[in-house]
N, C-alpha and C positions, 0 to 999 in steps of 0.2 A: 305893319311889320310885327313879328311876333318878338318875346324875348331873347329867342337860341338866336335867331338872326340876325339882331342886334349885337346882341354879344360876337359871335361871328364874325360882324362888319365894324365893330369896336378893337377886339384883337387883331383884326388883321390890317389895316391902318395905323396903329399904333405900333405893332412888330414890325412895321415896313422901314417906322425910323429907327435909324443906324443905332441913337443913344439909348436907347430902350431893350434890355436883356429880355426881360419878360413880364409879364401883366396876369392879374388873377381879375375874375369880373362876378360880381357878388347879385342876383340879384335882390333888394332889398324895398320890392313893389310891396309885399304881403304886410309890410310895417305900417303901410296907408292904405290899403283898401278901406276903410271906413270914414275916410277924411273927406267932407264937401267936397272936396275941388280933385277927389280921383278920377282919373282919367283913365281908361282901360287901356288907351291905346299910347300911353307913356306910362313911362318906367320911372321908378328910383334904382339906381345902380349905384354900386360901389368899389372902385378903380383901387388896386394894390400894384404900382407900377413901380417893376426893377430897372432902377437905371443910377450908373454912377456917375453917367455926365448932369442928369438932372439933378444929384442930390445936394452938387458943387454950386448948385446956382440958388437963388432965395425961393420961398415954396411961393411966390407970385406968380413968378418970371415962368419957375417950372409947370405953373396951373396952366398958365394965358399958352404955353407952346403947346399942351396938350389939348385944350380949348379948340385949339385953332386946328388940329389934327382931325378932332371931330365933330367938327363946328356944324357940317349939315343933320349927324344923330342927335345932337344937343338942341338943334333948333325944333326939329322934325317929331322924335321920339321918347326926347328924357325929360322928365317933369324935377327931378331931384338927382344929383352929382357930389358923389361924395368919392376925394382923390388921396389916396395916399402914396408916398413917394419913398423909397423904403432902395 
């Protein structure tokens, strides 16, 4: 899978839940391309997620629901997850 359709398949799973306004998706691969352990075919991304029911709950609780939204890109395609709740 490339970037754009990751991202893609990122937004649009994450818009589908109800608590979530909206989401910005950063790619931030180009900060490790020189690292031993880059992998072409994982990402480091960076999640800017609007939501006011998440903001109301402790930033664990709100990681582990988002986690679990994209629990198969996380396993599959991200090498690095960087979340903010805004």
């Amino acid at each position: 899978m490339d970037i754009e359709n990751l991202i893609i398949n990122i937004k649009t799973k994450l818009l589908k839940n109800s608590s979530i306004q909206n989401i910005k998706i950063e790619d931030k691969t180009y900060l490790h391309l020189k690292h031993a352990t880059h992998d072409k075919n994982r990402f480091h991304i960076k999640l800017t997620v609007y939501s006011n029911e998440l903001k109301k709950i402790n930033k664990v609780d709100a990681t582990k629901q988002i986690y679990k939204i994209i629990e198969f890109e996380i396993k599959n395609y991200i090498h690095s997850i960087q979340i903010l709740i805004n």
